[in-house]
C-alpha positions in Angstrom: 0.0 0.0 0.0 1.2 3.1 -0.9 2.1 6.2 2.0 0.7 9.4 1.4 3.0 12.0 4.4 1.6 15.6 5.0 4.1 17.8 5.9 4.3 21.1 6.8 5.4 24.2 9.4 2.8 24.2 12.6 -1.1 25.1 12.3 -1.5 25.0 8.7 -4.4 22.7 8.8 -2.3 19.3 8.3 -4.2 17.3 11.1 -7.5 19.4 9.5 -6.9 17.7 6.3 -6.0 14.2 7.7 -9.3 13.8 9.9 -10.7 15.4 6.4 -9.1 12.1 4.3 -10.0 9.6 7.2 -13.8 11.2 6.9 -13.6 11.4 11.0 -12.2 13.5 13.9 -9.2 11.2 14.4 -6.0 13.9 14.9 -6.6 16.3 17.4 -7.2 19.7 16.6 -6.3 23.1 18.0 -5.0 27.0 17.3 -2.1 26.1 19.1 1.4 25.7 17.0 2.7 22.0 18.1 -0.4 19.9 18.9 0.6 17.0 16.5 3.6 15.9 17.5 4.1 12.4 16.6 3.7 10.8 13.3 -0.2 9.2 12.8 -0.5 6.4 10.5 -4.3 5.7 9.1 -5.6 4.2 6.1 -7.9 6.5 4.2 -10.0 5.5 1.0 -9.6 8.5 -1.6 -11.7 7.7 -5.1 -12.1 3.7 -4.1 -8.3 3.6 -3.6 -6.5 2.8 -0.1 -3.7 4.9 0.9 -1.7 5.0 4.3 -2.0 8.4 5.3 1.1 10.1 7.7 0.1 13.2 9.3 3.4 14.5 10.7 4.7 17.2 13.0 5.2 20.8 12.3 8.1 22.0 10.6 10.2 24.3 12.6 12.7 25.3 14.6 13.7 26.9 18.2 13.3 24.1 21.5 14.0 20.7 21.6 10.9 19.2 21.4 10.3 20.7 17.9 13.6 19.4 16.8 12.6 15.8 17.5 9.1 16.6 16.0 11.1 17.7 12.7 12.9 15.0 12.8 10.9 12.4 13.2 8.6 14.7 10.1 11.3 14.5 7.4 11.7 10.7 8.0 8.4 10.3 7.4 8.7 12.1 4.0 11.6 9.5 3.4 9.1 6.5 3.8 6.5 7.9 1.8 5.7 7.7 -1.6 3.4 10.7 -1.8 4.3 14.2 -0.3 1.5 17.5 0.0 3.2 20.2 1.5 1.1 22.2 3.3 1.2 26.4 3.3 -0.9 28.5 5.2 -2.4 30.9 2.3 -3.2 33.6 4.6 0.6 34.4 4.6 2.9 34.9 2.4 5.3 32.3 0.7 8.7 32.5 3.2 11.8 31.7 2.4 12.3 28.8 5.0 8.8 27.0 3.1 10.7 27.4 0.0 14.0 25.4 1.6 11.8 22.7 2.9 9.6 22.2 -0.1 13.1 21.7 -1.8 14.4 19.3 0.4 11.5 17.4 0.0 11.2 17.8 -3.9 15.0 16.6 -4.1 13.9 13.1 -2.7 12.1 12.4 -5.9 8.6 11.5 -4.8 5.3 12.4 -6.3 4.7 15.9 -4.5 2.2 18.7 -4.2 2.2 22.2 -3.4 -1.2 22.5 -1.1 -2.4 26.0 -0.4 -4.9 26.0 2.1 -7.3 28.5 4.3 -8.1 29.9 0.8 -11.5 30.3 2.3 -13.0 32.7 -0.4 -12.9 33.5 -3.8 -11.0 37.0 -3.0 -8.6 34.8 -1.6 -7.4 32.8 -5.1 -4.9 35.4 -5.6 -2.8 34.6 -2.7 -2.1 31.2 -4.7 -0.5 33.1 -7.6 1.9 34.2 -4.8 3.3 30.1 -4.5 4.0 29.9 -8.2 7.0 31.4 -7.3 8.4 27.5 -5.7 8.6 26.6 -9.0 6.0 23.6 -9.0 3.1 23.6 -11.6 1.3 20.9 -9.3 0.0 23.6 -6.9 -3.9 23.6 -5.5 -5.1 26.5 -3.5 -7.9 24.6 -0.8 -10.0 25.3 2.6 -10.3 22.4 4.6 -12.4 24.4 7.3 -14.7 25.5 4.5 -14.1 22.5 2.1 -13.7 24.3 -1.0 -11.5 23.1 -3.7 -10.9 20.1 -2.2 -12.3 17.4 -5.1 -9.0 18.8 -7.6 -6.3 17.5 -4.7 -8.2 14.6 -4.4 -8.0 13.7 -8.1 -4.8 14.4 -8.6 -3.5 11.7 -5.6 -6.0 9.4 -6.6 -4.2 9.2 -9.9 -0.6 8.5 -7.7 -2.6 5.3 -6.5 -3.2 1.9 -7.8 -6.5 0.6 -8.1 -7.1 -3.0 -6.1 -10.3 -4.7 -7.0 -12.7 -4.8 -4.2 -13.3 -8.8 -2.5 -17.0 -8.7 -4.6 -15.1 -7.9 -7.7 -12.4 -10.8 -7.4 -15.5 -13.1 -6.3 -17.3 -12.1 -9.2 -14.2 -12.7 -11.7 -13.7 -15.8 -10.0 -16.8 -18.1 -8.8 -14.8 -21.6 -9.1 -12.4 -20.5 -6.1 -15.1 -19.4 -4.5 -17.1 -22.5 -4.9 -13.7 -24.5 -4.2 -13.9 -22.6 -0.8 -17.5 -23.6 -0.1 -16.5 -27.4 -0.6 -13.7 -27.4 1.8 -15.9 -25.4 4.5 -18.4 -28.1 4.3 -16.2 -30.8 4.2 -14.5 -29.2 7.6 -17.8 -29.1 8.9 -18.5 -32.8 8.2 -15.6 -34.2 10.0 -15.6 -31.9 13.0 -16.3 -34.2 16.3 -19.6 -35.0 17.8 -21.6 -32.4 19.6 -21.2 -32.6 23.5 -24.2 -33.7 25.6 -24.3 -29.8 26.5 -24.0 -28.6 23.1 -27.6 -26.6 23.4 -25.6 -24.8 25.9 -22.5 -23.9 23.8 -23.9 -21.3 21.5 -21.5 -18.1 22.2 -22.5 -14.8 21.4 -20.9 -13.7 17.8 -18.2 -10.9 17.8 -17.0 -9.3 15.4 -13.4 -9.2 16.5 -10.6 -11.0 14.8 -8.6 -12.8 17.6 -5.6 -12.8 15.8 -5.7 -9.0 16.0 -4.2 -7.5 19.1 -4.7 -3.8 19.9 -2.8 -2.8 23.2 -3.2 0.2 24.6 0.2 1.8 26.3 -1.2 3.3 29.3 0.1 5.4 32.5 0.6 8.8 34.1 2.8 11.3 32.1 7.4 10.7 32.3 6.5 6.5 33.2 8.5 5.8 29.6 5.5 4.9 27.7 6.7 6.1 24.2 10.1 5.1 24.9 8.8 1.5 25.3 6.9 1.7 21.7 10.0 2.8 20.2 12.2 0.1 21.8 9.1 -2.9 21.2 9.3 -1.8 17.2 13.2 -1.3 17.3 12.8 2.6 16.1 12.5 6.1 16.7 8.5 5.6 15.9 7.4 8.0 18.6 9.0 11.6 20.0 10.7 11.4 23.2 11.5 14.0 25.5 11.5 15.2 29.4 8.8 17.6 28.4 5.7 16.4 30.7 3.5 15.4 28.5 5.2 15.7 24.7 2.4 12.7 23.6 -0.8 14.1 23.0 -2.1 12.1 20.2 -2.5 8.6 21.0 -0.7 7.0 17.8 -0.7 3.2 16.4 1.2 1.4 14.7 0.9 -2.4 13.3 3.1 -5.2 13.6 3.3 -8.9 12.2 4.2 -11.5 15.1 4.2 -15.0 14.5 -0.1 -15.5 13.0 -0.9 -12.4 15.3 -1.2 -8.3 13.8 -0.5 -6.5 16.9 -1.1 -2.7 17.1 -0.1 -1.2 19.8 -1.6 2.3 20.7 0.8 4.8 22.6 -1.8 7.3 24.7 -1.2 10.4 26.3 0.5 10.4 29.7 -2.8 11.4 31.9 -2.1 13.6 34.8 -3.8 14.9 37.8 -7.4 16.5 36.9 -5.6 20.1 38.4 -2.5 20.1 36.2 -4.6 19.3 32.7 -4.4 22.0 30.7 -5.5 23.2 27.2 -5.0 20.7 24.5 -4.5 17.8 27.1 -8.2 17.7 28.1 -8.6 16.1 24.0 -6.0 14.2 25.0 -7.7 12.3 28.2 -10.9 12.2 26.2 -9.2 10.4 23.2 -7.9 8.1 25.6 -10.3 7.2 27.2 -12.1 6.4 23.6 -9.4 4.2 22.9 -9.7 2.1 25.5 -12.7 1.2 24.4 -11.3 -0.6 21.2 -8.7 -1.7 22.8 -8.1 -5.6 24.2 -5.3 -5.6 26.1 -3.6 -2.7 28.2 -0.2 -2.5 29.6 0.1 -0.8 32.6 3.4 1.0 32.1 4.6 2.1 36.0 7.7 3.8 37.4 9.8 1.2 39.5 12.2 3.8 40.6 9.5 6.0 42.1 6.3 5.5 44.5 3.2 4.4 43.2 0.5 6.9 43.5 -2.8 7.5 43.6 -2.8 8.6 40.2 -1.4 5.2 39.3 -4.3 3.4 40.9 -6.9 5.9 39.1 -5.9 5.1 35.6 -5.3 1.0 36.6 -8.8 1.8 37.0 -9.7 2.6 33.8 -8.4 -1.0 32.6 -10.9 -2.6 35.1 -13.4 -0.2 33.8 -13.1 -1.4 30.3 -12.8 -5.3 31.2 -9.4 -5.3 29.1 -7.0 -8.2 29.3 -3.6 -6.6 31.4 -0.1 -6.7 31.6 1.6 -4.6 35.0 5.1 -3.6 33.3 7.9 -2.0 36.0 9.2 0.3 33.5 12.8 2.3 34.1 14.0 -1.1 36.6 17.3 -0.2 35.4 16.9 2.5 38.1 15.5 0.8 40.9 16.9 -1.1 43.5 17.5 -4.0 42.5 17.4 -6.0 46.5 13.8 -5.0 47.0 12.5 -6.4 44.0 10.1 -9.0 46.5 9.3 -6.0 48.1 8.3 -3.8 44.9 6.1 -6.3 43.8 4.1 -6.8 46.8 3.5 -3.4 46.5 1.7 -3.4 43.2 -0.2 -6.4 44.6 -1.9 -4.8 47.1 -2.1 -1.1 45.5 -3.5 -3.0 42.4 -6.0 -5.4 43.5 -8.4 -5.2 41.3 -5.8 -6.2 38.8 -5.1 -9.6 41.1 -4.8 -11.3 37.5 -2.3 -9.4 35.4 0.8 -10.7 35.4 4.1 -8.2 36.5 7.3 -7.8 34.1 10.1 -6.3 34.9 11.7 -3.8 32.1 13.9 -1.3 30.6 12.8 0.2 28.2 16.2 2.6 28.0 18.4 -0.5 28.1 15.6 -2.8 26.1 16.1 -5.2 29.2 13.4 -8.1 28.9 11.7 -5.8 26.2 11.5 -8.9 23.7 9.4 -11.1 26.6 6.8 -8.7 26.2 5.9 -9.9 22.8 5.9 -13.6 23.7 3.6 -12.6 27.0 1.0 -10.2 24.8 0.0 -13.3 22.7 -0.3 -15.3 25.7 -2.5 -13.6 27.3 -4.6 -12.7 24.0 -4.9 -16.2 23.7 -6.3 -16.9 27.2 -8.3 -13.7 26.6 -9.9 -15.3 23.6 -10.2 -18.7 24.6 -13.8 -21.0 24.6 -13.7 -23.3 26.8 -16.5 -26.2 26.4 -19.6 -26.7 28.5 -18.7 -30.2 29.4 -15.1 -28.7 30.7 -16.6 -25.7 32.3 -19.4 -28.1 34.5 -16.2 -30.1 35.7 -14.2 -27.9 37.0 -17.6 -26.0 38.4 -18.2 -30.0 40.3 -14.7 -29.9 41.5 -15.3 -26.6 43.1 -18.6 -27.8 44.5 -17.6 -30.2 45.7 -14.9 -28.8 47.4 -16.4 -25.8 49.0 -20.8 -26.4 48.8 -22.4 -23.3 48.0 -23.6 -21.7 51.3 -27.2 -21.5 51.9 -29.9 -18.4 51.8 -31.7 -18.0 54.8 -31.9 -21.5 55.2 -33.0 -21.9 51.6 -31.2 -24.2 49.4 -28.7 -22.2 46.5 -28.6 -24.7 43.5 -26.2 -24.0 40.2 -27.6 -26.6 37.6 -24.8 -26.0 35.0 -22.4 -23.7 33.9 -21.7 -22.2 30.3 -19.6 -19.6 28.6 -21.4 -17.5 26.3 -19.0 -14.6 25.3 -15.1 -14.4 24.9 -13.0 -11.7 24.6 -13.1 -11.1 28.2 -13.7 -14.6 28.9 -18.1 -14.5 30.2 -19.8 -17.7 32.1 -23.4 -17.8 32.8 -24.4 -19.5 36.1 -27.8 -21.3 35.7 -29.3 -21.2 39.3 -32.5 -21.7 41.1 -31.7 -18.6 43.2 -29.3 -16.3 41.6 -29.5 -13.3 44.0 -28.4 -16.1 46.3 -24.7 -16.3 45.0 -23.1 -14.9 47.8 -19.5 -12.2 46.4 -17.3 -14.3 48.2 -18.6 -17.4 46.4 -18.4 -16.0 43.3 -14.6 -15.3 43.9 -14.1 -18.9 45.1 -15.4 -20.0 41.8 -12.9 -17.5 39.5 -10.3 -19.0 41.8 -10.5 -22.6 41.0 -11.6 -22.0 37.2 -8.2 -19.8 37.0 -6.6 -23.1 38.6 -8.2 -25.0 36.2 -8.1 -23.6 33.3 -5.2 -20.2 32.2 -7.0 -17.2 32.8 -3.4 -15.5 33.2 -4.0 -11.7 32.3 -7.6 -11.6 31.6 -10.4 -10.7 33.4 -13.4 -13.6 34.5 -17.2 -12.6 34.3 -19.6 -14.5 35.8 -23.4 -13.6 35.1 -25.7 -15.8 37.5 -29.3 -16.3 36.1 -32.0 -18.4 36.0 -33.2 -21.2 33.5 -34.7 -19.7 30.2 -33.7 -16.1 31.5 -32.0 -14.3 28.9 
């Protein structure tokens, strides 16, 4: 798939544009110079064509922060095979636009000269003023008032190649299709006979593919959370810095790992609700939403500081969302290394609620024990996906029963007929009782305890939903 990058000094309507392409409010916004400073990577469909689009950094100069943004902007130029560089038609052309839009038209690609805020016809004239960059492939557009915008669109749905949609290929080719009807059936013949539970085992569909992992990178602001995406993909993907705060777009990015597509998502560092200020408020909100997509979190803490409140407020946020969890003691290169029994006791009792996330130990400076993450994400993924079968499910659910009889309800009898999961991704188990306001907390937990002996529940959450027969 081709890479479209959008590059261009600070608040010329880049990230406008980008949400423009994606058709959605994905970059954040603002009048402030400097809000995009990583690089986001979408796919966007322009004229039935797919295109990766890279909406970069602004262009300029003066702190260090901006350096690393620039940086990190002209590399994604290098990757890209389309370039629109982005004026603000308001002003006029400077000589530093005209430096960068030759650096950029030196590295050969298929470039543009975009003009935008041209927000009125009075305005055209402004464009004449960029002719003077030497490029005849120039288009004066508002993004804000979407005028002009169908030309630019053209034009780079001309750089891209057209790839026939699925019904298209299924059309041009029935026999494969039919060949892949035959084998499904013929899989469906041989698989084993139904269990004596089986008009128990329907699961609720989902439209989630479990061989795709998103994990969201979560924790308070300076815990080393971009540092660990860029040591996990082995580059400079995302801009580091001791500026509090320097993430405020949550970016992705996509990996292959053994059958598995992991993307991870690197959120804003969230700080107390009294220091958020300006921009950062979009920031918390964004997170928050991507939570919600997410599957499995990694809870990046500070080993060489206390834990804090704040900490336990955003762990909270993973229980919230009934996401699968990995605690990860980032910067351990720091702490001390005798009290390591001690550190970890610590996060077990702050972090209760998270009693089944398993804790790593990392660096994500010194890319110590970085490369058991991967192995341990696609662990738990696969516990968090897992189905396991009515018939199993009712024998471990004996064992327990046997072991520990359900206490009784003011003297009334509390009965669990049978036992059956019917929803994965967390892991969900209905409890078909006779009473199910009966099923006393602590019971409850006794019965996540012995299915998490019985069966690897490592890193996920366990939902029980007690109800009786025929109750939906």
């Amino acid at each position: 798939m081709k890479k479209l990058a959008i590059i261009g000094r600070p608040n010329v309507g880049k990230s406008s544009f980008f949400n423009r392409l994606l058709k959605e409010r994905d970059a954040i916004t603002s009048e402030m110079a400097g809000t995009t400073r990583d690089v986001k990577k979408r796919v966007a469909t322009v004229l039935d064509r797919e295109v990766e689009v890279l909406d970069t950094g602004g262009l300029d100069e003066g702190s260090e922060l901006f350096d690393k943004v620039r940086e990190k902007s002209i590399e994604a130029a290098k990757q890209a095979d389309i370039i629109l560089f982005m004026v603000d038609g308001k002003n006029l052309p400077i000589e530093e636009d005209k430096k960068l839009f030759h650096e950029l038209e030196a590295m050969g690609k298929s470039m543009a000269l975009v003009v935008n805020k041209i927000d009125n016809d009075k305005m055209n004239e402004k464009v004449w003023e960029y002719y003077e960059f030497g490029t005849q492939t120039i288009f004066g557009i508002s993004v804000s008032h979407n005028r002009s915008i169908n030309p630019l669109l053209e034009w780079i749905g001309k750089q891209l190649p057209y790839i026939p949609k699925a019904e298209e290929l299924a059309a041009s080719e029935p026999d494969m299709m039919d060949e892949f009807d035959d084998l499904l059936d013929a899989y469906v013949e041989d698989e084993e006979e139904s269990s004596i539970y089986d008009e128990n085992d329907e699961m609720k569909e989902s439209d989630e593919d479990p061989n795709h992992i998103n994990v969201a990178i979560i924790g308070r602001v300076n815990v080393g959370k971009s540092s660990m995406l860029n040591a996990l993909l082995g580059e400079e993907r995302s801009v580091v810095s001791d500026v509090a705060g320097t993430t405020i777009d949550p970016i992705d990015e996509t990996i292959a790992r053994d059958d598995k597509t992991i993307t991870f998502i690197d959120t804003a560092g969230i700080r107390k609700r009294g220091k958020i200020e300006g921009i950062e408020r979009y920031a918390l909100y964004r997170t928050r939403t991507m939570l919600e997509r997410a599957n499995l979190a990694l809870l990046v803490l500070d080993a060489s500081e206390p834990f804090t409140d704040l900490d336990e407020k955003i762990a909270g946020l993973i229980d919230e969302n009934r996401l699968a969890c990995m605690i990860v003691l980032n910067k351990w290169d720091k702490a001390p290394k005798e009290d390591y029994d001690k550190i970890v006791q610590q996060v077990r009792d702050r972090f209760k609620f998270l009693h089944y996330a398993p804790v790593i130990t990392v660096s994500a400076l010194t890319k110590q024990r970085i490369h058991k993450l991967y192995d341990m994400i696609i662990q738990i993924n696969d516990n968090y996906s897992q189905r396991i079968t009515t018939s199993r499910l009712n024998e471990a659910l004996g064992f327990a029963m046997r072991k520990h009889p359900i206490p009784s309800m003011n003297g009334q009898m509390i009965r669990i007929y049978y036992a059956t999961q019917y929803a994965s991704r967390p892991p969900q188990i209905a409890l078909i009782m006779n009473k199910p306001k009966g099923l006393h907390f602590t019971y409850r937990r006794f019965l996540a305890n012995q299915l998490r002996e019985a069966f690897n529940f490592e890193g996920t959450p366990l939902l029980f939903k007690a109800k009786k027969r025929g109750e939906k």
